[in-house]
C-alpha positions as a printed Julia matrix, in Angstrom:
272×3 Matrix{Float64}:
 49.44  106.66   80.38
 46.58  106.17   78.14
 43.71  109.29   77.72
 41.05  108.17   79.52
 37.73  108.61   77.59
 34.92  110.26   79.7
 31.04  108.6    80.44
 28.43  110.22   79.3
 27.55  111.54   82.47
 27.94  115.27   83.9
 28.87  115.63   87.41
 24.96  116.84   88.2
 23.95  113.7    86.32
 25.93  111.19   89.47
 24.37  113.53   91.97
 20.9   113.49   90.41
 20.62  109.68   90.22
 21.99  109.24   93.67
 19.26  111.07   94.76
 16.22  109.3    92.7
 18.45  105.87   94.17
 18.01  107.32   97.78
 14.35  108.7    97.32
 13.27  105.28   95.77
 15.04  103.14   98.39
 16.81  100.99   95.8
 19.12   98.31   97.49
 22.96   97.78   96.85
 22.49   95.38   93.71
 20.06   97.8    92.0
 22.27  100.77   92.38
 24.86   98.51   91.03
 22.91   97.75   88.1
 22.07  101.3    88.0
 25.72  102.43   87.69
 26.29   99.66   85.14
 23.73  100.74   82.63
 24.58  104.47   83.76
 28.2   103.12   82.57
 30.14  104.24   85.68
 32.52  101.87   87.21
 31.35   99.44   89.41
 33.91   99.04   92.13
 37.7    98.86   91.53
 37.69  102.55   89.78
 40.13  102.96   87.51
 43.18  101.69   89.13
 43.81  100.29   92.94
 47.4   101.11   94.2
 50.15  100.3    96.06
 49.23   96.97   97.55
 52.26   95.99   99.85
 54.67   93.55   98.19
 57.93   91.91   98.82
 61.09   93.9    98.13
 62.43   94.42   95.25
 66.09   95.62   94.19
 67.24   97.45   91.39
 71.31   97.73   91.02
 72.44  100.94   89.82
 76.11  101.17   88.41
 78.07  104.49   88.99
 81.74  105.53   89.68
 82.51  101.9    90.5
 79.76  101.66   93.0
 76.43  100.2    93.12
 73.27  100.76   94.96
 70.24   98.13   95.16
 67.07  100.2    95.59
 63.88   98.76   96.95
 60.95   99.98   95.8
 57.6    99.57   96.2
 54.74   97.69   94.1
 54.98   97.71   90.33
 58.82   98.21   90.44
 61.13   96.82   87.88
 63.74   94.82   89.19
 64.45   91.65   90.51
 63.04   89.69   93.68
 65.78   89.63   96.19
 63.57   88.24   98.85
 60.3    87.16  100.17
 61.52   86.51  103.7
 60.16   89.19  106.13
 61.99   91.0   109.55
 62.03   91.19  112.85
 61.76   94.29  115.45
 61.9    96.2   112.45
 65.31   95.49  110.73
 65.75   93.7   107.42
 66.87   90.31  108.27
 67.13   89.05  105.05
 70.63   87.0   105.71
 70.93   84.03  107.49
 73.72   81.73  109.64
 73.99   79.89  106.29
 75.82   82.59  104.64
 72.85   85.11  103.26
 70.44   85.8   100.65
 71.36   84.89   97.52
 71.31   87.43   94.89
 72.35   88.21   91.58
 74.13   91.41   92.1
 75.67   92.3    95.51
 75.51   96.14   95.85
 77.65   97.88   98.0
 74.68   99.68   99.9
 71.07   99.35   99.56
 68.52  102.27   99.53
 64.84  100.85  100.71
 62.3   103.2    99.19
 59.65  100.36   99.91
 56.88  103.19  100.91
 53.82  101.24  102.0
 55.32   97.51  101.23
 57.42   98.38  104.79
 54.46   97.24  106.74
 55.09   93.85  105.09
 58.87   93.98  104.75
 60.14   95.36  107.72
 57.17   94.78  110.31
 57.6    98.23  111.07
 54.03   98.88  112.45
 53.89  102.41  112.73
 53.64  102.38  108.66
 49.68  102.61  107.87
 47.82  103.15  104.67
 46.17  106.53  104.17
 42.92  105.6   101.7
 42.64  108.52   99.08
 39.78  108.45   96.81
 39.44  110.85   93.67
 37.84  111.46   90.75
 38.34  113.06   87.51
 36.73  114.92   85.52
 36.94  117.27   81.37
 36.55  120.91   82.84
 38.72  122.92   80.53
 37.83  125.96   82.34
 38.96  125.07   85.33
 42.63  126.67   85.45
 42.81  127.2    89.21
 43.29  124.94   92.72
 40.56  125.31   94.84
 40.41  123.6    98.46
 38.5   123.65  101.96
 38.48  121.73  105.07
 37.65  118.35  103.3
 37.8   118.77   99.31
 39.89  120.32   96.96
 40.16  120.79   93.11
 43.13  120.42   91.09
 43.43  121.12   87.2
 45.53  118.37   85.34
 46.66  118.36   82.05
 43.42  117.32   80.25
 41.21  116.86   83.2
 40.72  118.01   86.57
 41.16  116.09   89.85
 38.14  116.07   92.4
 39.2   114.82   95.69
 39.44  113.47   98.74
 40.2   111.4   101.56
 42.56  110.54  103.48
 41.22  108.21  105.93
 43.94  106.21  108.22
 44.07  102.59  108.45
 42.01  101.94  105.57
 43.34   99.44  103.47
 40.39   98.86  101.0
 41.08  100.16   97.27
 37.48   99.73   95.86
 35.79  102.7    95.48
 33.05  104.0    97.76
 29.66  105.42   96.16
 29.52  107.62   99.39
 32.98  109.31   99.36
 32.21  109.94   95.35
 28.95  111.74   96.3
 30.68  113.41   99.46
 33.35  114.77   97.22
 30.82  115.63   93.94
 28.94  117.76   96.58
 31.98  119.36   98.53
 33.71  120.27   94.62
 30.21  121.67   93.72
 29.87  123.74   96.34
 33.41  125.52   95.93
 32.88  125.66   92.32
 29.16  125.27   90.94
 30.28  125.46   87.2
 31.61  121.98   87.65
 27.54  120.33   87.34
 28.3   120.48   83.63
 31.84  118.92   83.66
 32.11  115.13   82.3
 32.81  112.53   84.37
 36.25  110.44   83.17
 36.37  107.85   86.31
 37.34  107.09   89.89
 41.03  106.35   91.36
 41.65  104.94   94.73
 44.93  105.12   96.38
 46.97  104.01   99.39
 49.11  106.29  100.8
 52.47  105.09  102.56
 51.7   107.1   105.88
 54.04  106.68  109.44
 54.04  108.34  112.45
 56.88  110.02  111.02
 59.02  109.23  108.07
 62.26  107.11  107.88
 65.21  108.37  106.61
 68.47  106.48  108.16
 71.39  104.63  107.68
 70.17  101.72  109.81
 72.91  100.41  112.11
 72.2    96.88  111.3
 73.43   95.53  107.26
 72.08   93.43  105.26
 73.89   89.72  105.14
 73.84   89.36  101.03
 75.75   86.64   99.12
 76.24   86.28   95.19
 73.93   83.1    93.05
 75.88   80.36   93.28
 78.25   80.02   90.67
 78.47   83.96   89.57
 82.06   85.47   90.04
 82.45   88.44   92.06
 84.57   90.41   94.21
 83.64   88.76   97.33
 84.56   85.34   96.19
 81.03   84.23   96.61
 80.92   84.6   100.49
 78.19   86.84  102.14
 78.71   90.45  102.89
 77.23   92.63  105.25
 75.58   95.75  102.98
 74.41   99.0   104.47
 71.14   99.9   104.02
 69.94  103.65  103.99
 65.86  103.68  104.53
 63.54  106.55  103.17
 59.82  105.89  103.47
 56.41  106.78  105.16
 56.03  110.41  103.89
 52.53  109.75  103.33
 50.41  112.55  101.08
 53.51  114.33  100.96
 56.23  113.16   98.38
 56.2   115.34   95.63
 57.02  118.26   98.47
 59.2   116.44  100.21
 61.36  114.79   97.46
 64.15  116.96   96.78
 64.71  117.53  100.54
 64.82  113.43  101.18
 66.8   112.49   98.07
 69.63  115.24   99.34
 69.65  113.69  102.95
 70.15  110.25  101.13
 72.82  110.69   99.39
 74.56  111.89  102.26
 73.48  109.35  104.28
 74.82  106.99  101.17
 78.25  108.76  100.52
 78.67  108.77  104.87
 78.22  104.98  104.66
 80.61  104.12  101.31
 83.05  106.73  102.73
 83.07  109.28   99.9
């Protein structure tokens, strides 16, 4: 990632001219202009994330085997379709003889996260809006939380956050949850008036009423481009497909757990 260079603006700087905005009734545009000339950004942040998007696949070679993997937005791969599902199974084959794709895997492991809203249908997959911001507070060299906020040290600056607000799909950033979280961090931690402000980020995260991990009892129907030589002969194969998605806020602490159920849910369905 590239540094991000911090405004010129302390934390007690933001809260100071929200107030004078507030006290002097200034409207929307003029508190626009105000964060413009203030240089703070305006309404995207610094990055919006993890807008659904169609599937993508990924083949992965090893011991003779491979394994498409569909991940979520900004993925490297190839498109292996833009067709969606229904009652929440991938349908992406058809009476015709399949999808066509350039590499037929033996099983496919859909990591799509929040693009399974899209994808699959599967409705009980939701967006969980978290805003943060960051901030240079070298001193800083401890988490701090309550009910609402919390404070993490980075490498190089220090995460102010958050929300987590269900159903929200927007990824601008709010001028009320930054002052709601400057005020919440400030009260935990009062040094933090003086730190610099570096920027907002806005995130969606892939929540579900619970997550997904299972080798789904209906394959994918996939078939080879036309004209590339494979095992199958170029006729359509059913592929099994393991899912692993909707943990929400929680990935990092729930990673090592998942990625051991799916590989046995992966070596079950080849038969290792």
């Amino acid at each position: 990632c590239t540094p991000l260079e911090p405004l010129s603006l302390t934390v007690q700087d933001v809260l100071d001219q929200a107030a004078t905005a507030s006290a002097g009734g200034m409207s929307g545009d003029n508190i626009t202009a105000a964060r413009a000339v203030a240089g703070l950004p305006l309404g995207g942040g610094l990055g919006s994330l993890h807008t659904p998007v169609a599937a993508q696949s990924q083949a992965q070679s090893g011991a003779g085997v491979s394994v498409g993997v569909v991940l979520g937005s900004g993925a490297p791969g190839v498109v292996i379709s833009s067709t969606f599902t229904q009652s929440g199974r991938p349908t992406l084959g058809n009476s015709e003889g399949g999808v066509a794709v350039s590499v037929v895997p033996h099983l496919v492991v859909n990591c799509a996260g929040l693009g399974a809203h899209q994808l699959l249908e599967d409705k009980a997959v939701h967006p969980i809006r978290g805003q943060v911001l960051r901030v240079i507070a070298p001193w800083m060299t401890a988490s701090w939380s309550n009910t609402t906020q919390y404070i993490i040290p980075n490498r190089g600056t220090v995460v102010l956050g958050g929300t987590g607000q269900v159903g929200d799909w927007d990824t601008s950033t709010r001028e009320e949850d930054r002052l709601r979280i400057l005020r919440g961090c400030l009260d935990m931690q009062p040094s933090l008036a003086s730190a610099q402000v570096v920027g907002d980020w806005v995130g969606l995260r892939p929540g579900r009423t619970s997550v997904r991990l299972e080798l789904d009892p209906v394959p994918l129907t996939l078939a080879p481009e036309p004209g590339l030589s494979t095992s199958t002969g170029g006729s359509a194969v059913p592929v099994p497909v393991v899912h692993c998605y909707g943990h929400g806020g929680a990935g990092h602490t729930l990673a090592s757990g998942c990625v051991g159920d799916v590989v046995r849910l992966v070596k079950a369905a080849l038969h290792f």
